[in-house]
N, C-alpha and C positions, 0 to 999 in steps of 0.2 A: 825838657828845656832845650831852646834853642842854642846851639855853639856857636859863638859872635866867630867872623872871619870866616868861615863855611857858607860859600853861597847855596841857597836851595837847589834841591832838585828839581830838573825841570818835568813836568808830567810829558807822560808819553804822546798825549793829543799834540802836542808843543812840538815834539821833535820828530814830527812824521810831514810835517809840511814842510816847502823849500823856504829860504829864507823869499824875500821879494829882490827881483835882480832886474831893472831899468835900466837902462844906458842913456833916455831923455830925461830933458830937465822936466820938473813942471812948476805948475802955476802959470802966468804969464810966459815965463822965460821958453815954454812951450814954442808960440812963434817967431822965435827967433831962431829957429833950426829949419830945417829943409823939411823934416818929417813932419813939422808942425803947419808948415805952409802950403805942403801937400796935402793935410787932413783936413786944411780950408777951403781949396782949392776944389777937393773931391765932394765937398759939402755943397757947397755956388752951385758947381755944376751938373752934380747930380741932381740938386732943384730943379735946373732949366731943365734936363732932360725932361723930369718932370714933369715939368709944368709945361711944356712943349707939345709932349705926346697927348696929354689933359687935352689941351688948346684946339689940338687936330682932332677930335671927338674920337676916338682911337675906331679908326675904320678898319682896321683890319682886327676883332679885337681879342683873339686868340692869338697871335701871334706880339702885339704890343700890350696885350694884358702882361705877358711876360716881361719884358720891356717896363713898364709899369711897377709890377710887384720888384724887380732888382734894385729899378733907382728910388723907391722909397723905404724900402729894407736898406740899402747902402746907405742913404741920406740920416737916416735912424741911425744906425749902427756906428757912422760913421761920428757924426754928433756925441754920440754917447760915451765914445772913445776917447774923443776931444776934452770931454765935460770929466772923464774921467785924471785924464791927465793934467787939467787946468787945478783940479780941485783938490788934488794930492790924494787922490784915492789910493794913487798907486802902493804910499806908502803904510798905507794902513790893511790894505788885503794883499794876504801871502800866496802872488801866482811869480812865475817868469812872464812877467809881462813884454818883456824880447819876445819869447814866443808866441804870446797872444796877440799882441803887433802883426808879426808876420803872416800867422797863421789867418788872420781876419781879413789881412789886406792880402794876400795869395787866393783865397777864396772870394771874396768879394771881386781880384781880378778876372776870373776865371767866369765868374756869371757875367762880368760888365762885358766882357768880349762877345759871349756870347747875345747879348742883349743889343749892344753895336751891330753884330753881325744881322741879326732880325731886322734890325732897325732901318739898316740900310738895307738890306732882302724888298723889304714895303716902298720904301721909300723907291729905290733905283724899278722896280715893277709894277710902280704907276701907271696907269694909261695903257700897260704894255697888252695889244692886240693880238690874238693868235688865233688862227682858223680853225684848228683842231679842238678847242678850249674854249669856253664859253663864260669861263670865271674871269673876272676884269675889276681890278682895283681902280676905283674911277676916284681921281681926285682934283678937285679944284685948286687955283695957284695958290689957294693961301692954306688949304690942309698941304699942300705938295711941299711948301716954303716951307711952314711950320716943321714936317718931318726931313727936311733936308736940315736944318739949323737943329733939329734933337738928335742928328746922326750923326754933326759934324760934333757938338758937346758929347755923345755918349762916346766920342772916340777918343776927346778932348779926356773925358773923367777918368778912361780907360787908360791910356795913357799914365796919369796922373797914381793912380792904383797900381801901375806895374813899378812906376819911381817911387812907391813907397814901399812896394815887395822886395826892390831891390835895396834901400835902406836899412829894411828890415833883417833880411837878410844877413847884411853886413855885423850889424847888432848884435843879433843873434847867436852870430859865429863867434864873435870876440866875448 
């Protein structure tokens, strides 16, 4: 028989996970924070990169394949985050989602710099002529256009990902 006034024992599965610890709101109330408006922000633009480098037929394509695979891995991950936080997931799966936060947007910054820094590598070595070298990225004004406005947004999302590493961060700590 059960004894009224003695709460259960909790099983042991129970008390080996952390409690869930957020510091953002969610549902809606999501965008109405700084981190929420970065994880829109990083979503937009990591599309254009996107869809940018798509646009430019990726002439270099070892080097913008890479380029490529980060901003639709971020655009994904980044979405998924969002969708997690809109929908109250948070409170229903037992992680530190402070640290999941950080941890996603620290890394994710970390490839986008490098992905910027390719990006602009192609982009700025256009056309560029050398005597000794006979390999030459030849691009017409509207691949050349195209990869300038996906270097200037991969620096824009870049950017964007280090303001929410630093959010995170802050989160994290308190």
């Amino acid at each position: 028989m059960a004894e009224t006034g003695v709460p259960p024992v909790p099983s042991p599965a129970a008390m080996s996970y952390p409690s869930a610890s957020v510091n953002l709101p969610t549902g809606t109330e999501v965008f109405r924070t700084y981190s929420g408006a970065f994880m829109c922000l990083e979503i937009i633009f990591g599309a254009l990169v996107w869809i940018l480098v798509a646009a430019s037929n990726v002439p270099v394509p070892v080097v913008q394949g890479w380029v490529m695979f980060v901003s639709v891995t971020a655009f994904a991950c980044s979405l998924l985050l969002l969708l997690v936080f809109l929908t109250g997931l948070v409170h229903m799966i037992q992680t530190n989602w402070n640290f999941v936060d950080l941890a996603y947007h620290l890394t994710a910054f970390v490839f986008y710099f490098g992905a910027f820094v390719l990006e602009a590598a192609v982009t700025s070595l256009a056309n560029l002529i050398r005597k000794e070298n006979a390999t030459v990225i030849n691009l017409d004004n509207r691949m050349l256009g195209l990869n300038v406005a996906a270097t200037i947004f991969a620096f824009t999302v870049t950017v964007c990902y280090g303001c929410s590493t630093v959010l995170g961060f802050r989160r994290w700590r308190s």
